[in-house]
C-alpha positions in Angstrom: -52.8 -40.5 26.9 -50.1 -38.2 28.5 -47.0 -37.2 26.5 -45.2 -36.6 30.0 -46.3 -36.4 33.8 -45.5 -32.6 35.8 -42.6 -34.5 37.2 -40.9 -35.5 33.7 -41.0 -31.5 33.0 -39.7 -30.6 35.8 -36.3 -33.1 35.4 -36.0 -31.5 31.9 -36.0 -28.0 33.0 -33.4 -28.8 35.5 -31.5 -30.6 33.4 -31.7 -28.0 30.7 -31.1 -25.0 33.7 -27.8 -26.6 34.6 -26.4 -27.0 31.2 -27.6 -23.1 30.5 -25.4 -21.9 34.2 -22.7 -24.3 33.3 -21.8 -23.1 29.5 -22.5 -19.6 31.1 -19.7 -20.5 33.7 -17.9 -22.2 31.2 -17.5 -19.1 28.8 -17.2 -16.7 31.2 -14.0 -18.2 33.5 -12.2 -19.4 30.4 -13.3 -17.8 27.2 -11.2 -15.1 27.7 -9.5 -13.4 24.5 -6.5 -14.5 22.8 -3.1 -12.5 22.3 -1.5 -15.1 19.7 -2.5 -16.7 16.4 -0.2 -19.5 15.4 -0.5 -20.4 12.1 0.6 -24.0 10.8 1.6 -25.2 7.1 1.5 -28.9 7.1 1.8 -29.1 10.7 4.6 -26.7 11.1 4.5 -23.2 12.8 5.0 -20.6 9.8 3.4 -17.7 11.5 2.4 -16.6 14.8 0.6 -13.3 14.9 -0.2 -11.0 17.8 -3.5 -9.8 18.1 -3.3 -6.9 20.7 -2.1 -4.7 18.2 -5.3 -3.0 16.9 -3.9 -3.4 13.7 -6.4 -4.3 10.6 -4.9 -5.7 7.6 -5.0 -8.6 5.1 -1.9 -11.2 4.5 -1.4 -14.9 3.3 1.4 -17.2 3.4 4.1 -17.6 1.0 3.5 -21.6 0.7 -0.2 -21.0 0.0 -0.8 -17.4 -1.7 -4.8 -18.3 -2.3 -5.7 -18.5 1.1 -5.8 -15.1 2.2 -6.3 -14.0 6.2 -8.0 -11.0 7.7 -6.8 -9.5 10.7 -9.2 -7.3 12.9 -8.9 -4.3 15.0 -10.4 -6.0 17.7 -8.1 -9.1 18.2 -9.8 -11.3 16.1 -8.3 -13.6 12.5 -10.2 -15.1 10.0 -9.6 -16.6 6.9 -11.4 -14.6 3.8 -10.6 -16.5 1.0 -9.3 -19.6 0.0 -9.0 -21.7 -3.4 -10.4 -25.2 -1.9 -13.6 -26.7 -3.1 -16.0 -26.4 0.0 -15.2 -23.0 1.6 -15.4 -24.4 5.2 -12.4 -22.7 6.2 -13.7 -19.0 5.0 -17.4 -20.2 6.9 -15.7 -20.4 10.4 -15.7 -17.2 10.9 -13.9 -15.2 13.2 -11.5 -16.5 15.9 -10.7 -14.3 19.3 -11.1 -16.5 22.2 -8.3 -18.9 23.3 -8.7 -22.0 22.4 -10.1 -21.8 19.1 -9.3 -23.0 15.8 -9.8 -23.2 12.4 -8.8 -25.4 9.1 -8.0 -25.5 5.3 -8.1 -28.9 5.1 -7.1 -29.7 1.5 -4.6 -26.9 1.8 -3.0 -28.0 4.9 -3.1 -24.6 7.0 -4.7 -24.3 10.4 -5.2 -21.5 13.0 -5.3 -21.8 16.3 -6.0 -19.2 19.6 -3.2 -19.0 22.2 -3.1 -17.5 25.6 -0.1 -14.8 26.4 2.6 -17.7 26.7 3.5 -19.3 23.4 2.7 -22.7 23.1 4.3 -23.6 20.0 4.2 -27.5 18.6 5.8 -29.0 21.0 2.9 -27.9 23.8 -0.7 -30.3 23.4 -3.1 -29.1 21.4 -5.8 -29.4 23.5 -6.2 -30.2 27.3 -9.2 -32.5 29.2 -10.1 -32.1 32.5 
C-alpha cells in the first residue's frame, strides 16, 4: 500500500512553493524597518523612541524601573530584563521591522514598531486586508 500517488506530491509541492514566494513577497514589500518605538504603560503612550539614531544605550520607565530596555545601533529595541515570572517578554527578542510587537504581560508594558508617521493610540493597532 501507497502512502501517496506522484500526483498527491506534486499538489504539496505547489502548495508548499506558493506559501515559500508569498512570505518571500510578503517580507520583502512590507517588512521594511521601523523609525519609531512606542511604548505603552497600561495602555497609555509613555514613550515613543526613534530608532534612526544609531544610538545604543539601556533605559526603563519610571512606572516600572525592573523592566529594563535595550536600544541597538542598528534600529532595533528589546526588552533585557524584567521582574515577571515567565520571561516571555525578555525571549521576544529584538524588534526592527514595522509592525512588530512585544509584551510584559503581568507588568502591563508593550512595544510596538511604527512606520515614519506617528500612529499614536488613537490610530488601529493592526490592519487586515
Amino acid at each position: 500500500m501507497k502512502f501517496a500517488r506522484k500526483s498527491d506530491i506534486i499538489i504539496i509541492a505547489i502548495v508548499a512553493a506558493i506559501s515559500v514566494l508569498t512570505w518571500f513577497i510578503y517580507g520583502n514589500l512590507y517588512g521594511h524597518s521601523g523609525k519609531y518605538a512606542e511604548i505603552y504603560y497600561r495602555s497609555e503612550l509613555v514613550k515613543t523612541v526613534d530608532l534612526t539614531t544609531g544610538e545604543e544605550g539601556r533605559f526603563s520607565l519610571e512606572q516600572a524601573p525592573n523592566v529594563v530596555f535595550q536600544l541597538y545601533k542598528d534600529g532595533s529595541i528589546a526588552f533585557v530584563q524584567s521582574d515577571c515570572p515567565d520571561k516571555i517578554c525578555v525571549k521576544s527578542g529584538r524588534l526592527h521591522r514595522v509592525g512588530e510587537y512585544a509584551a510584559c504581560i503581568p507588568n502591563r508594558i508593550y512595544i510596538k514598531i511604527l512606520s515614519e508617521e506617528k500612529a499614536g493610540p488613537e490610530q488601529p493597532d493592526i490592519i487586515i486586508g
